[in-house]
VOGU-3710 file (C-alpha; in Angstrom, 3 decimals, decimal comma):
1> xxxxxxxxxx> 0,000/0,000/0,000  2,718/2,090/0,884  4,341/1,819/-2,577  1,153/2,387/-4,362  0,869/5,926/-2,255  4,012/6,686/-3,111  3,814/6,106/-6,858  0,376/8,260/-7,073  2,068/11,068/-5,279  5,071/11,159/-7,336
11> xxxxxxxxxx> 2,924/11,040/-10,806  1,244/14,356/-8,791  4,320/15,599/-8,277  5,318/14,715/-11,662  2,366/16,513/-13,552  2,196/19,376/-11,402  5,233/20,333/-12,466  4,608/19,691/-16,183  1,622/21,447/-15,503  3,697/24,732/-13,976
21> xxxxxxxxxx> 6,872/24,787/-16,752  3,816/24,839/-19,229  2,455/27,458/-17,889  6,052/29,506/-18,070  8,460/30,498/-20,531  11,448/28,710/-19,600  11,872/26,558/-22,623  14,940/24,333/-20,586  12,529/23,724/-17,257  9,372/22,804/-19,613
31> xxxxxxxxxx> 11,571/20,203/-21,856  12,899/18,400/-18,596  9,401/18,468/-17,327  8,121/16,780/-20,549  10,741/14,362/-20,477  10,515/12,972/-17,118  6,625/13,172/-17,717  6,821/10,854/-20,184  9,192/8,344/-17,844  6,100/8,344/-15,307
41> xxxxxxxxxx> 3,445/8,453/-17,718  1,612/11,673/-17,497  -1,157/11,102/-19,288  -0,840/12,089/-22,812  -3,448/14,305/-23,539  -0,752/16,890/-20,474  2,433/16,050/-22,232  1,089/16,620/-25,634  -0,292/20,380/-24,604  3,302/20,200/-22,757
51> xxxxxxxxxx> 5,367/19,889/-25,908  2,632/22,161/-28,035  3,798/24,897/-25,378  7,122/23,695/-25,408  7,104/24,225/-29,697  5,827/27,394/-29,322  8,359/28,965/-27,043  11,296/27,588/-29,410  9,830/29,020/-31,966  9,312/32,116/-30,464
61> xxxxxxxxxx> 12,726/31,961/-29,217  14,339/31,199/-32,511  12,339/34,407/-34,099  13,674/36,769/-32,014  16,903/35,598/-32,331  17,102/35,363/-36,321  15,478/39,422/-35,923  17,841/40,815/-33,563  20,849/39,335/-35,650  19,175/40,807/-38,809
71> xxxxxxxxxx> 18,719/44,023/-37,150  22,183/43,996/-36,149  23,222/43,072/-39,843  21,521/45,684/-41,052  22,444/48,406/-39,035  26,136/47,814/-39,033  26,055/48,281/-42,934  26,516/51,238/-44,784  26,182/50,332/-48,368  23,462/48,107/-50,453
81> xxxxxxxxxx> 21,783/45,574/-48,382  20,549/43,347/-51,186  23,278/40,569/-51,704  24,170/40,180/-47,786  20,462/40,177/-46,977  18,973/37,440/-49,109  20,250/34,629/-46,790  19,037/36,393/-43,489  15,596/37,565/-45,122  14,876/33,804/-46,427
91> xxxxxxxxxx> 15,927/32,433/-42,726  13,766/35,135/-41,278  10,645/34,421/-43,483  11,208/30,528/-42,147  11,717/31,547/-38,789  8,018/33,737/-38,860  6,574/30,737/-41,057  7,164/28,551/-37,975  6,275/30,858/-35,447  3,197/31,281/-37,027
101> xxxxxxxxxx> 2,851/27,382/-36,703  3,882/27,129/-33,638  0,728/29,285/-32,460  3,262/31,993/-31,143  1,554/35,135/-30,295  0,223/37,299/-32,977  1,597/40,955/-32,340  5,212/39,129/-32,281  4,615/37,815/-35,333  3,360/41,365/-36,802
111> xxxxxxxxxx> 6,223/43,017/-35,703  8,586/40,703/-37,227  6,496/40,208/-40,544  6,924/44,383/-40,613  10,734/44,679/-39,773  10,900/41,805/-42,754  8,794/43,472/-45,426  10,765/46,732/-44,218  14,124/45,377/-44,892  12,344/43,714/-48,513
121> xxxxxxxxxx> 11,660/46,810/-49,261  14,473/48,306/-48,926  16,087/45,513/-51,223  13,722/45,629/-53,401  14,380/49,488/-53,810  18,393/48,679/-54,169  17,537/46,300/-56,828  15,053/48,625/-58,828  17,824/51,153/-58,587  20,491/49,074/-60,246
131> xxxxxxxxxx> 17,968/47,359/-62,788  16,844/50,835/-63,737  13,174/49,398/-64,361  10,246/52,009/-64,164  7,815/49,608/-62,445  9,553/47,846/-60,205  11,120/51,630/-58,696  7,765/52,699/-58,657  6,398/49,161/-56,623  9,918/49,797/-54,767
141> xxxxxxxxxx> 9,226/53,899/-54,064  5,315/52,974/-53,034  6,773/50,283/-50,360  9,974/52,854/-49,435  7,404/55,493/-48,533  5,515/52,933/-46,711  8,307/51,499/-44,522  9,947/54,843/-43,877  13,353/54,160/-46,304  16,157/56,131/-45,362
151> xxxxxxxxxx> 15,399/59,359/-47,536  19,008/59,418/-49,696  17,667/56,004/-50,842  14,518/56,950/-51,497  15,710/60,212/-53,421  18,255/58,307/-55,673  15,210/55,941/-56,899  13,522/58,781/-57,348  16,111/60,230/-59,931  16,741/56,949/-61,169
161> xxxxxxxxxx> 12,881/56,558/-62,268  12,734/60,046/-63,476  15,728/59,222/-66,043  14,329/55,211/-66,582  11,059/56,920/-67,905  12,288/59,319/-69,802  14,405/56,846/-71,601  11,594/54,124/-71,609  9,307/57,116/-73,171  12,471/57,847/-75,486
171> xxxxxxxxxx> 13,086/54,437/-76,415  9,063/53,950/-77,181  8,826/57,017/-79,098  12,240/56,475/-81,001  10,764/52,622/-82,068  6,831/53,926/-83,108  8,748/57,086/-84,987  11,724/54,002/-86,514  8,368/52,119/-87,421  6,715/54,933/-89,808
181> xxxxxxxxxx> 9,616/55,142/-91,224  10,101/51,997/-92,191  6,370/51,782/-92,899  6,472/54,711/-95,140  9,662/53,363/-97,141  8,023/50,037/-97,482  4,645/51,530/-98,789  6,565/53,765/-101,258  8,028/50,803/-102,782  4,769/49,117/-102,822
191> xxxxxxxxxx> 2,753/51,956/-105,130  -0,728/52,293/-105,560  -1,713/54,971/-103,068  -5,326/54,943/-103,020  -5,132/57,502/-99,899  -1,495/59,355/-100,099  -1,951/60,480/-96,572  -0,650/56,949/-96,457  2,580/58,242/-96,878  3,247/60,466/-94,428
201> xxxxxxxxxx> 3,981/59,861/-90,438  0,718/58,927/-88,552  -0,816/61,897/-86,271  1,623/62,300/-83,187  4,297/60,279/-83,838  6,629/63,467/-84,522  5,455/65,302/-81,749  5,719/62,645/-79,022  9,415/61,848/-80,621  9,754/65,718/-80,220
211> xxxxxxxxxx> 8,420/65,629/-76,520  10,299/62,166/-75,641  13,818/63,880/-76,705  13,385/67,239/-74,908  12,252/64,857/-71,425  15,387/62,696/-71,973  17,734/65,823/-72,549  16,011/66,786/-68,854  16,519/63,110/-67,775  20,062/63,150/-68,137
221> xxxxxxxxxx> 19,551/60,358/-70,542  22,470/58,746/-72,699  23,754/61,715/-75,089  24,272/59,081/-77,773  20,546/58,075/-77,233  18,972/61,714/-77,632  21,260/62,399/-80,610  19,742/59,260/-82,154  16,016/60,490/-81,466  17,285/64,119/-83,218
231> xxxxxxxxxx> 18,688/62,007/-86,121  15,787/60,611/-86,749  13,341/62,995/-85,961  15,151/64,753/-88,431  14,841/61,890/-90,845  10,958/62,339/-90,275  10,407/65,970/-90,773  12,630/65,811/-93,804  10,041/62,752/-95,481  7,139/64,886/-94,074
241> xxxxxxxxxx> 7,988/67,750/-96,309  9,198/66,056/-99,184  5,973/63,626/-99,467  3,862/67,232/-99,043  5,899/68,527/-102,125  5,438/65,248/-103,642  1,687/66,100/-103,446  2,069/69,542/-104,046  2,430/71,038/-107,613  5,431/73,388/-106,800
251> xxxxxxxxxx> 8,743/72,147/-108,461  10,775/74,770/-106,617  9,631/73,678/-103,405  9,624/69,994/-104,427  13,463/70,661/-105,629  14,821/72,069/-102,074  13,315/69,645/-100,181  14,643/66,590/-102,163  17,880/68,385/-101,623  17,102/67,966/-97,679
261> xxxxxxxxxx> 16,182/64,763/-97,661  19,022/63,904/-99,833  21,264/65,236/-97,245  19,661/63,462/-94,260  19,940/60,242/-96,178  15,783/59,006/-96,137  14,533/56,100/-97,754  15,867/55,550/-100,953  12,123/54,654/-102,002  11,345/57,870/-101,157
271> xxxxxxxxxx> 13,577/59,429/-103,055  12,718/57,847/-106,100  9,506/59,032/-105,738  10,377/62,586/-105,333  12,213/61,824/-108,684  9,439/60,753/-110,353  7,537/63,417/-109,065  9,726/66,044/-110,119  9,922/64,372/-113,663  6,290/64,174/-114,066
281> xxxxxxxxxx> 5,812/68,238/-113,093  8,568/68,796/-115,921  6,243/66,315/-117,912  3,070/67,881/-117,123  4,697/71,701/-117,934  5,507/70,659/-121,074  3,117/69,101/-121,933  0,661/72,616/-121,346  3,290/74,548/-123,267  2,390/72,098/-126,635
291> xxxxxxxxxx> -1,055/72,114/-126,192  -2,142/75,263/-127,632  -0,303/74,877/-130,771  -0,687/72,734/-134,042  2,478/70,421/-133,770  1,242/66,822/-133,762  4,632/64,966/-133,261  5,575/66,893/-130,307  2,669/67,116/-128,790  2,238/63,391/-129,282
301> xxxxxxxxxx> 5,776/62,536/-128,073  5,014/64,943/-125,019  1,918/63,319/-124,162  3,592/59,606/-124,200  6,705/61,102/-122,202  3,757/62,730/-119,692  1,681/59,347/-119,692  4,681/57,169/-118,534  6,021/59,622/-115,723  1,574/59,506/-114,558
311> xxxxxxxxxx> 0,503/63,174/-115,180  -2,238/64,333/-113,779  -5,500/63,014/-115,323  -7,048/66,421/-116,192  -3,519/67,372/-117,941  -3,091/64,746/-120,010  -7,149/64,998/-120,895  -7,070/68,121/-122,401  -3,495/66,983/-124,068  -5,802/63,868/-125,959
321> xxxxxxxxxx> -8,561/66,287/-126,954  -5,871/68,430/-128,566  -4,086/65,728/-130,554  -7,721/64,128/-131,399  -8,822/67,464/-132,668  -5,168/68,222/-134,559  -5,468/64,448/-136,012  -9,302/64,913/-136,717  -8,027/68,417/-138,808  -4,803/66,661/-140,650
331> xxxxxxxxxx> -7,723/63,668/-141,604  -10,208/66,087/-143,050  -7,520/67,904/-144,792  -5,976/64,463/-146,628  -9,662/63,500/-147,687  -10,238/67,044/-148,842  -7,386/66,430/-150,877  -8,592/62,280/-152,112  -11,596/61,501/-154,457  -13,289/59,173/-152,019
341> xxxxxxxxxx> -16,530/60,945/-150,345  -16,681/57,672/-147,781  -13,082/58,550/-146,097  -14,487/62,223/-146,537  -17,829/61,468/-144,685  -16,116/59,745/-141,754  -13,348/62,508/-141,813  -16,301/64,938/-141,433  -17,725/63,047/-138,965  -14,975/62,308/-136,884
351> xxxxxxxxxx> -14,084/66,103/-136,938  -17,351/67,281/-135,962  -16,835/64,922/-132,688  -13,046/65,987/-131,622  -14,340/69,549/-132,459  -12,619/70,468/-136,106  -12,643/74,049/-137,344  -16,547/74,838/-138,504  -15,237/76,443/-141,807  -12,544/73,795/-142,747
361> xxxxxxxxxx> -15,762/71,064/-142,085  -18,481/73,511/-144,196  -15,784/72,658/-146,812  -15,226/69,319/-146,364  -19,505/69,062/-146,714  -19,418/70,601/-149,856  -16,785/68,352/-151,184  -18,391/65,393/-150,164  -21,751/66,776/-151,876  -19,528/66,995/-155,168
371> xxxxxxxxxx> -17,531/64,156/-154,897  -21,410/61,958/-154,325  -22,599/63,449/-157,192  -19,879/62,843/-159,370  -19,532/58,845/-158,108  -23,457/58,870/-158,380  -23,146/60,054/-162,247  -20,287/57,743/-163,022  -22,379/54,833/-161,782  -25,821/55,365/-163,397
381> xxxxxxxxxx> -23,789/56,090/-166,539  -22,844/52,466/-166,633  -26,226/51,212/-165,378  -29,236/51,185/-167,627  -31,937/53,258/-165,698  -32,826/56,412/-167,507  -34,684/57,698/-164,541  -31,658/57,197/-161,967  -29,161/58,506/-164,919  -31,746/61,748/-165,506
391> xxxxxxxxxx> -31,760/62,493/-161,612  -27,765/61,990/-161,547  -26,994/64,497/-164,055  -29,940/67,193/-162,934  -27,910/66,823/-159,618  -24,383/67,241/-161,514  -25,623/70,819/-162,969  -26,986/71,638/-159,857  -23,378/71,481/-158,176  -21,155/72,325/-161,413
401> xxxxxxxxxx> -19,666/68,281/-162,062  -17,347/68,632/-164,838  -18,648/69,445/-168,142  -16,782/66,503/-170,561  -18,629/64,465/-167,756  -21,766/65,644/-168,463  -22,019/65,854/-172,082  -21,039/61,600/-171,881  -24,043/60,963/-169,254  -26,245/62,695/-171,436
411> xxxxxxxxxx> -25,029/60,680/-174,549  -25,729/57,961/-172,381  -29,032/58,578/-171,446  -29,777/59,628/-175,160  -28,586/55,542/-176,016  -30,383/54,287/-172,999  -33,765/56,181/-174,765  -32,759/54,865/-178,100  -32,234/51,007/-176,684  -35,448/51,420/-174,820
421> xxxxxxxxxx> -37,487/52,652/-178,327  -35,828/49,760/-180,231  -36,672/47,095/-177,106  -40,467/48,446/-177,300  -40,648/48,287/-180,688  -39,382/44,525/-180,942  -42,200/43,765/-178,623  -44,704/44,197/-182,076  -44,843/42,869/-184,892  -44,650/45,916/-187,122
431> xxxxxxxxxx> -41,963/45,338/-189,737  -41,745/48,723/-190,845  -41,764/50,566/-187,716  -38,668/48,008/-186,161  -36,320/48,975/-189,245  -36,438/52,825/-188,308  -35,761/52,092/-184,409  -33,079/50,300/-185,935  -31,874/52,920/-187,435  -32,043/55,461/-184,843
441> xxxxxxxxxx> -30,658/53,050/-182,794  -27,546/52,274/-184,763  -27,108/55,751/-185,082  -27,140/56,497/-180,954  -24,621/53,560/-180,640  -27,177/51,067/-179,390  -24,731/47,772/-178,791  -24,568/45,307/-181,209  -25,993/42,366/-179,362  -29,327/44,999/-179,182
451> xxxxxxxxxx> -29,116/45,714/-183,043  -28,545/41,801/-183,863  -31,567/40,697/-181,923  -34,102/43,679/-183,667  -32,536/42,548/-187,125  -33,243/38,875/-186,282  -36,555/40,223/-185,270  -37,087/41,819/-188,964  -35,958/38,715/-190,210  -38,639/36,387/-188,810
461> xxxxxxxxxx> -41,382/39,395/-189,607  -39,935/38,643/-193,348  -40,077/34,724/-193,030  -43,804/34,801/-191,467  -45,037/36,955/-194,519  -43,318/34,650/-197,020  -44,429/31,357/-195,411  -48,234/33,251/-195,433  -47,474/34,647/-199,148  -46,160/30,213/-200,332
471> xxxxxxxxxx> -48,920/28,604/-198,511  -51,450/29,890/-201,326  -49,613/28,067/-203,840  -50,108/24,429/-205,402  -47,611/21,879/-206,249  -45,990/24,280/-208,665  -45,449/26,448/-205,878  -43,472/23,470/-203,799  -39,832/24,896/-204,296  -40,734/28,606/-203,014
481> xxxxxxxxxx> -42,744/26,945/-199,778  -39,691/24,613/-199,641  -37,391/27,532/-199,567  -39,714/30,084/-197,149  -39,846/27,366/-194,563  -36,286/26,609/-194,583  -35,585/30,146/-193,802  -38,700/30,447/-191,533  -36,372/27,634/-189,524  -33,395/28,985/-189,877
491> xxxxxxxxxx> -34,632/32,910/-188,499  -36,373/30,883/-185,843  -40,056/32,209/-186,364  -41,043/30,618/-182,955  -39,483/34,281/-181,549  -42,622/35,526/-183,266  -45,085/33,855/-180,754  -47,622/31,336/-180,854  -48,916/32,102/-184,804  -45,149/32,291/-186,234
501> xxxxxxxxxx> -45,274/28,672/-185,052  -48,600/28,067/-185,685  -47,687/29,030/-189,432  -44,465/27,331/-189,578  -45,966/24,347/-188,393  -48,686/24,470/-191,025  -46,535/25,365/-194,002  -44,118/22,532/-193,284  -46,906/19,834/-193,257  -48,241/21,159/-196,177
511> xxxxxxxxxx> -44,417/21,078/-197,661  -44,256/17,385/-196,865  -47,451/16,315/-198,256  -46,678/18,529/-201,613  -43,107/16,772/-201,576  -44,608/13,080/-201,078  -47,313/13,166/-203,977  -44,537/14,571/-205,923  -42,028/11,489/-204,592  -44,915/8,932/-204,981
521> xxxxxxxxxx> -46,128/10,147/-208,347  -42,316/9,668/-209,482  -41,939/6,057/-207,557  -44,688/5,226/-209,229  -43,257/6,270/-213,256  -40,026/3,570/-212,193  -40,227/0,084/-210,960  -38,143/0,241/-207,590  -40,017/-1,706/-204,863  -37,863/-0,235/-202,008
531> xxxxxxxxxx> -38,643/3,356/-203,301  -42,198/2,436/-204,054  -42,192/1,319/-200,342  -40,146/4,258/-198,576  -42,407/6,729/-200,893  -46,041/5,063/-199,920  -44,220/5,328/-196,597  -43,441/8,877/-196,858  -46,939/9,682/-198,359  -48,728/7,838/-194,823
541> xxxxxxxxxx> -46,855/10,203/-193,007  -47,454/13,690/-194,307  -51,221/12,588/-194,693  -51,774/12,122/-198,572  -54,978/11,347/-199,512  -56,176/7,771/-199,444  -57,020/7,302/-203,056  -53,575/8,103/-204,011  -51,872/6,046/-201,094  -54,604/3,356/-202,606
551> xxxxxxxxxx> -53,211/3,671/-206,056  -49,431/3,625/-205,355  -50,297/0,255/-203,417  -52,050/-0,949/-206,519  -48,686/-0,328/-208,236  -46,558/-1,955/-205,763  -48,705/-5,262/-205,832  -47,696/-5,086/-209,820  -44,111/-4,526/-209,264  -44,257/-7,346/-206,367
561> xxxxxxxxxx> -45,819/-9,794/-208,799  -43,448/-9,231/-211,271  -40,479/-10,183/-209,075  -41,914/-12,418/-206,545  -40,728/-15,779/-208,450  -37,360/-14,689/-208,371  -37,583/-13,873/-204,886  -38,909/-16,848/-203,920  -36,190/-19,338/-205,494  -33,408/-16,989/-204,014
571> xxxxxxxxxx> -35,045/-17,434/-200,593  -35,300/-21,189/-201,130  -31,622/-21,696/-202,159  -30,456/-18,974/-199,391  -32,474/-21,523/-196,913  -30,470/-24,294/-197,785  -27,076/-22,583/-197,572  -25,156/-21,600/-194,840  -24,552/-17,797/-195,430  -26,446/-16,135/-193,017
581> xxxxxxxxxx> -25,816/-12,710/-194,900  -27,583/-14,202/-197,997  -30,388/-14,948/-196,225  -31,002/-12,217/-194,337  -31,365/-9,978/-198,167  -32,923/-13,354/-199,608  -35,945/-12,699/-196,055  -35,693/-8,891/-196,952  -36,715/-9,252/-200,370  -39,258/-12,004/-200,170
591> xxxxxxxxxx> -41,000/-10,292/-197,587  -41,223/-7,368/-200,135  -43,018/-8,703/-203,089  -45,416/-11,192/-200,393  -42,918/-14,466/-200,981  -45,509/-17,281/-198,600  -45,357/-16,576/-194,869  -44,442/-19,775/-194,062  -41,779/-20,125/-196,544  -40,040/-16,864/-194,926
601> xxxxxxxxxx> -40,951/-18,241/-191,636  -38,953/-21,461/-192,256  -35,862/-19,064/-194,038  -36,425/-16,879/-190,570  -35,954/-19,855/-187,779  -32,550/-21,217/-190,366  -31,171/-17,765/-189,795  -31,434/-17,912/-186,089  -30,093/-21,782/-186,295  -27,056/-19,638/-187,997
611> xxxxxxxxxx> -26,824/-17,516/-184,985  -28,611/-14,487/-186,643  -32,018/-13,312/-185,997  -33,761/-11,318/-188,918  -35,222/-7,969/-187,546  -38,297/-5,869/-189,316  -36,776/-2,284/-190,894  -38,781/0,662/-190,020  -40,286/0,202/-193,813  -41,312/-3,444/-193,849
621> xxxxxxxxxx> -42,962/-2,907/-190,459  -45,446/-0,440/-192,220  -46,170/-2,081/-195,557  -47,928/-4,649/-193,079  -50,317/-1,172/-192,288  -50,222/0,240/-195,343  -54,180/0,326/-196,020  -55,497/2,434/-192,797  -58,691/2,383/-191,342  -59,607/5,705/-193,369
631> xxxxxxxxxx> -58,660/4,353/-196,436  -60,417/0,973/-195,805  -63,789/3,159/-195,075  -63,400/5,587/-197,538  -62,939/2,723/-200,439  -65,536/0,349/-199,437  -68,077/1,838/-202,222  -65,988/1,508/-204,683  -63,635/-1,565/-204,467  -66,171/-3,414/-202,811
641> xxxxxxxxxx> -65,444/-7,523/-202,545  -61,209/-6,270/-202,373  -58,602/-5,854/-200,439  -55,616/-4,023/-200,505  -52,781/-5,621/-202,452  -50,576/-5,591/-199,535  -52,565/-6,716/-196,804  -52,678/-10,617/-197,193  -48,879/-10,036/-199,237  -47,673/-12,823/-196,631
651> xxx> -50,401/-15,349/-197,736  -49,863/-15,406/-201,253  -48,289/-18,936/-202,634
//
């Protein structure tokens, strides 16, 4: 029991006194107090608030300690905190971090977060001033003035901004104004300035260059810095007034200030353009100084030379209307000059549009009204209308054509009058009347091919009367009727119409029935049966009477009697040789004088056993129709019981 006691009153012991170094701030007593509470087993919720405390006051400890040293640090140096700082103010930042861990109390920890951010600042301040950056001195001035900086600090930051801005401001100004130059070269090179404000420095960018170089001289920046900004705010103004000449129409102007810019080495672009600038104001003066007078070339030459170097629109306008109008004169002129009134219509009306002199174009118009008349004269003169050719030479007096002219239309026209009589005239049938257009005709130099077709005409007039005068006649008459329709057929009296034909037509048939009774009469004085034949034949044909066709067949029975014997044996010997020429005259003749039909039958198949085959003449055919229908009626009275001698010629033995 006694040991028990004695433990229980030791563990009191034990945690009362873990209980009292808690509740103090001696960090030594509190850590032996947790230690030999943990060899007797204080409970654990005591020893764990024990080494909580026992954290806090190390940490605590350790914070004031890292300050004071960093106090010290700082106030025994004289120069630039930054480098020796950087290890103390990353210990002291650890040192607050575990404080504030720790639980340590709050207005220690503000008071050491202050002196920390103090001593940043001032770093930060040192480092701002050697950087030389604008916004980190300003962050660095805004914490300075915050902290309470020493003042020289704080004053040489302040300089040291001043002169950072002004050079930032410098440096921005100097890279916009570098920019618009470059811009400006670059467009120049480019062309094609729809807006040629294009070409000069955007609104500003001079003026803050101007401003930015006056702050810097201020600033105290870098002398080789500001005299770059003058360069090239130099460079600027200079391409600011030479682009204004450039737009400008003063040369002298334009002149000096390429001389400037020359000097002050712009853009070579730039340049160029001046150049052609100053070129194209030569161009354009030029140019104006031509206009006004008459010399095509030049003014042509000056107007090309003024085109290339892009003269002003209005310029080179007025320089085309002048060169159309000298051009539209020099065109008018040569076709005044020419015989063709087309080239001198479109002269005229190409000078009326570029504005030709009125009293040079009057007298073109009364060219043309010459030259119209004249080809209008010369044209109808050829033609054949009287009307037309009347018209053209009223019009020729009217505007004074040439007189040798003249005189040969109207000859004309007196041959075109003369032609037209004579063409009328052929369109009758009046003999008489046609011989004296002929002659008036002849004598007004009608042509030829005119004068051969009215004699022609006269001619078949002449062969109509003389086939009416021979048709009258009888068989005495058969010579003169021969002879008036030969020449009725050689004149061609079919030009005389329907009765010249008509006529012609009627004489000849009565020719050819005159000339067969004649042939037939005669055929039937001899005693030819092949003439009898082809004249019977003939006699058919032109329409002989009957009673004579009648007769001559009578006689050709006779003559067929009379040598149908012979006939006959030279068939039958001809049908029992081999000579298939023989036979073919042996058939022939038979057939003429009425040999049997079937002995000429039998003589017809031997000649195609030959190889031959006997074929009917034109003549035999008919003397098989010899007696006609006509004849047979017209005959019936008086040879009644008879036939014609011919008709049953193939029956006979």
């Amino acid at each position: 029991g006694d040991d028990s006691a004695k433990k229980k009153f030791a563990l009191l012991k034990v945690t009362m006194r873990l209980e009292s170094a808690t509740a103090g701030d001696d960090i030594n007593n509190l850590s032996d107090a947790v230690n030999m509470a943990k060899v007797k087993k204080v409970s654990r919720e005591a020893i764990a608030k024990a080494e909580k405390r026992l954290k806090q006051l190390r940490a605590k400890d350790r914070l004031e300690n890292v300050m004071t040293q960093v106090q010290r640090k700082v106030m025994g140096t004289h120069g630039p905190i930054g480098e020796i700082m950087e290890e103390h103010i990353t210990e002291s930042r650890t040192a607050i971090q575990e404080a504030r861990a720790a639980g340590v109390e709050q207005p220690l920890l503000k008071a050491a977060e202050e002196k920390l951010e103090a001593y940043e600042a001032r770093r930060m301040l040192e480092q701002a001033i050697k950087a030389k950056e604008v916004q980190a001195l300003g962050k660095a001035l805004a914490m300075a003035e915050k902290f309470n900086i020493h003042p020289k600090i704080v004053d040489k930051a302040r300089a040291t901004r001043v002169k950072a801005v002004s050079q930032l401001r410098l440096a921005h100004a100097h890279e916009v104004a570098e920019g618009e130059r470059d811009r400006i070269a670059q467009r120049v090179l480019q062309g094609n300035f729809d807006d040629p404000s294009e070409l000069l420095p955007k609104a500003g960018v001079v003026d803050a260059l101007h401003n930015a170089t006056d702050d810097a001289r201020q600033g105290n920046v870098d002398y080789n810095l500001v005299q770059q900004a003058v360069a090239l705010l130099g460079c600027l103004e200079s391409m600011t007034e030479l682009e204004l000449a450039v737009q400008g129409s003063e040369r002298d102007k334009l002149v000096d200030a390429f001389a400037v810019a020359r000097d002050r080495e712009i853009a070579e672009g730039c340049l160029v353009r001046a150049e052609r600038r100053l070129e194209q104001l030569l161009r354009e003066a030029k140019l104006k100084e031509l206009i006004p007078g008459k010399e095509i070339d030049r003014l042509e030459e000056a107007l090309n030379l003024a085109t290339q170097a892009n003269a002003e629109d209005l310029i080179l306008k007025n320089a085309k209307v002048r060169l159309d109008q000298l051009y539209g004169t020099q065109r008018v002129q040569q076709a005044l000059a020419s015989a063709d009134p087309v080239e001198l219509r479109a002269a005229i009306n190409n000078g009326r549009v570029v504005n030709v002199a009125d009293d040079l174009l009057d007298k073109a118009e009364t060219r043309h009204v010459y030259l119209l008349a004249e080809r209008k004269l010369l044209e109808v003169t050829e033609g054949t209308d009287i009307d037309n050719l009347a018209t053209a030479i009223a019009e020729g007096q009217k505007v004074g054509l040439d007189k040798a002219m003249l005189e040969k239309a109207q000859w004309r026209k007196k041959q075109l009058e003369a032609q037209a009589s004579l063409l009328d005239a052929m369109q009758y049938n009046n003999r008489e009347a046609l011989e004296k257009e002929v002659v008036l005709a002849a004598a007004a130099g009608v042509p030829q091919h005119n004068l051969d077709e009215a004699e022609t005409k006269i001619c078949q007039l002449k062969a109509v009367q003389n086939l009416k005068t021979s048709l009258h006649v009888g068989a005495q008459g058969l010579t003169a009727l021969d002879e008036a329709v030969k020449y009725a057929q050689e004149v061609g009296v079919d030009y005389v119409g329907d009765t010249g034909f008509a006529l012609l037509s009627e004489a000849v048939a009565k020719r050819d029935k005159l000339k067969a009774v004649n042939d037939l009469f005669v055929a039937s004085k001899g005693h030819d049966v092949n003439a009898m034949l082809a004249a019977l034949d003939d006699a058919m044909e032109a329409g002989v009477e009957p009673e004579k066709i009648w007769q001559g067949q009578q006689k050709l029975e006779r003559m067929a009697e009379v040598r149908r014997p012979a006939a006959k044996t030279n068939l039958l010997l001809a049908t029992d040789g081999r000579d298939k020429r023989k036979l073919e005259e042996a058939i022939r003749s038979a057939r003429l004088v009425g040999v049997e039909k079937r002995l000429i039958e039998k003589a017809e198949r031997k000649l195609v056993d030959l190889g031959g085959q006997y074929v009917l003449t034109k003549g035999e055919v008919r003397t098989e129709h010899v007696v006609t229908e006509e004849f047979k009626g017209s005959n019936t009275g008086r040879s009644a019981g008879s036939e014609s001698p011919t008709r049953d010629r193939g029956d006979h033995s």
